[in-house]
N, C-alpha and C positions, 0 to 999 in steps of 0.2 A: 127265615128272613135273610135275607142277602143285602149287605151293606154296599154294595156298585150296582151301577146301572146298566146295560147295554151300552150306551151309548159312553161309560167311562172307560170300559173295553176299548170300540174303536177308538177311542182318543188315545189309548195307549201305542195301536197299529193304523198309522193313518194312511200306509198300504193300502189298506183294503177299503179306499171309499171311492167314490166315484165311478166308475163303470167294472171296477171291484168288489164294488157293495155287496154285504150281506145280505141274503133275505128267506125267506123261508118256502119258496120255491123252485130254486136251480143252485143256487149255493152251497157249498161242501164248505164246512159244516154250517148250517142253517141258525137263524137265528135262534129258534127255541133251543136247539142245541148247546148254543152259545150260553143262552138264558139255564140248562142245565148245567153247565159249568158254573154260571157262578153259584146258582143253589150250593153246587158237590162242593166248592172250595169255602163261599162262606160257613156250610158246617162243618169242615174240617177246622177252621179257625176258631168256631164255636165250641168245637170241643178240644179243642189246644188248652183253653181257656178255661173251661170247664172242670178239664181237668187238676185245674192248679186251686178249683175251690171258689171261679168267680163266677158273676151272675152275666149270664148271654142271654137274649142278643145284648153287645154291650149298647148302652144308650150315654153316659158317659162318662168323661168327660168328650165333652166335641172333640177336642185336639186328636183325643184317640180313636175315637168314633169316623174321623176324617183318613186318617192313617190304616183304621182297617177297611176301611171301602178303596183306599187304594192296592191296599194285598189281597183284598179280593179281585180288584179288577187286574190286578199283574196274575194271581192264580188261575182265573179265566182266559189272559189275552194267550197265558202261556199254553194251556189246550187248547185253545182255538191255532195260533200257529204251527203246534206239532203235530195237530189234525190235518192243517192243509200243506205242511211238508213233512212228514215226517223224517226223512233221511239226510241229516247235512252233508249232502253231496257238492252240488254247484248253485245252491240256493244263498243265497247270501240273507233270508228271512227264517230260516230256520234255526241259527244259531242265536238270532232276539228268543224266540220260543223257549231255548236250553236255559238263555240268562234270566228270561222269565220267572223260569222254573227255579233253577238255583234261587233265584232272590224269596221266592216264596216257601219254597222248604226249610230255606236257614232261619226265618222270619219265625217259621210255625215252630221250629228245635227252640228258638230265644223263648216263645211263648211256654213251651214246657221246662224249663228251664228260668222260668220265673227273672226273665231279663228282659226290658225294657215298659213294664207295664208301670202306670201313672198310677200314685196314691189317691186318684177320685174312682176307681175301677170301683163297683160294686161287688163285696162279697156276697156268693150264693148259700141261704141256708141249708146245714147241712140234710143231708137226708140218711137218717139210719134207719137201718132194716131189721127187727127185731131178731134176737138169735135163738135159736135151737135148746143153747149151753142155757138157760134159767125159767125158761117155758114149757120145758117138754117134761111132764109128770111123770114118775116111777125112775126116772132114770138122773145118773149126775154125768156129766161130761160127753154129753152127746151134742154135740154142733155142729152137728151135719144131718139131720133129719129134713127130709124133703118130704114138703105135701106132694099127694098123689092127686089124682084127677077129681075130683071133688073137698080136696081141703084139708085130710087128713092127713098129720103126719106118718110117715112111714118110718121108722126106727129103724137104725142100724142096731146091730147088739152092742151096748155102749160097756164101757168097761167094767162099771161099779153100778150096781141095781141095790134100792131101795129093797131090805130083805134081805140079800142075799149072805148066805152062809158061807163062811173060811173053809 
């Protein structure tokens, strides 16, 4: 789920309207393209977020909910213009791309870094994954057996076995 729109893109680059316009048949980059940015960037956000234990997509509080559709649509507008300049040469639109970009990467570090997010964020329950170390019969301190291709664990030789002799 992507929290911007296409169209909060172009508002961000208002360059590109008018006989500029995006569309998805002579356009570099095209709008679906455009629309695959924002997918790529709102799961990057989604899992900034995620990672710190909350629940995505976030839904809210609005306040925040408004603020990630606008970092999604700066993550998006930022590859849409370094797709259509890439080099800042004598482009004077390439270097909004870069500040794009910086604004959006500092944005996602604050997110991992458990800075700026509002006490209405949803936590995500947690999800554990059962271990090895208390499940796996004959053996003590093995936590690292991996099922094989139908479901079996495969034992490493664990250090101390049920039995074994000094």
């Amino acid at each position: 789920m992507t929290y911007a729109q296409f169209s909060d893109v172009v508002a961000l680059v208002p360059q590109l309207s008018g006989s500029q316009a995006l569309n998805d048949v002579t356009s570099i980059p095209t709008i679906t393209q455009v629309n695959e940015y924002l997918t790529n960037t709102a799961a990057e956000i989604d899992a900034a977020l995620a990672s710190i234990g909350l629940q995505t997509p976030v839904t809210q509080p609005a306040s925040f909910v408004t603020a990630l559709l606008h970092l999604n649509a700066v993550g998006a507008a930022a590859l849409l213009l370094l797709s259509i300049y890439p080099a800042e040469t004598e482009s004077d639109k390439a270097p909004l791309g870069t500040v794009f970009l910086e604004e959006y990467k500092m944005r996602l570090q604050e997110f991992y870094e458990r800075l700026g997010i509002p006490s209405g964020v949803l936590i995500a329950e947690p999800v554990l994954a059962p271990s090895g170390f208390f499940l796996d019969t004959g053996s003590w301190g093995n936590d690292n057996a991996v099922p094989d291709a139908f479901g079996n664990l495969i034992n490493s030789m664990p250090a101390v076995q049920k039995g074994m002799r000094w």
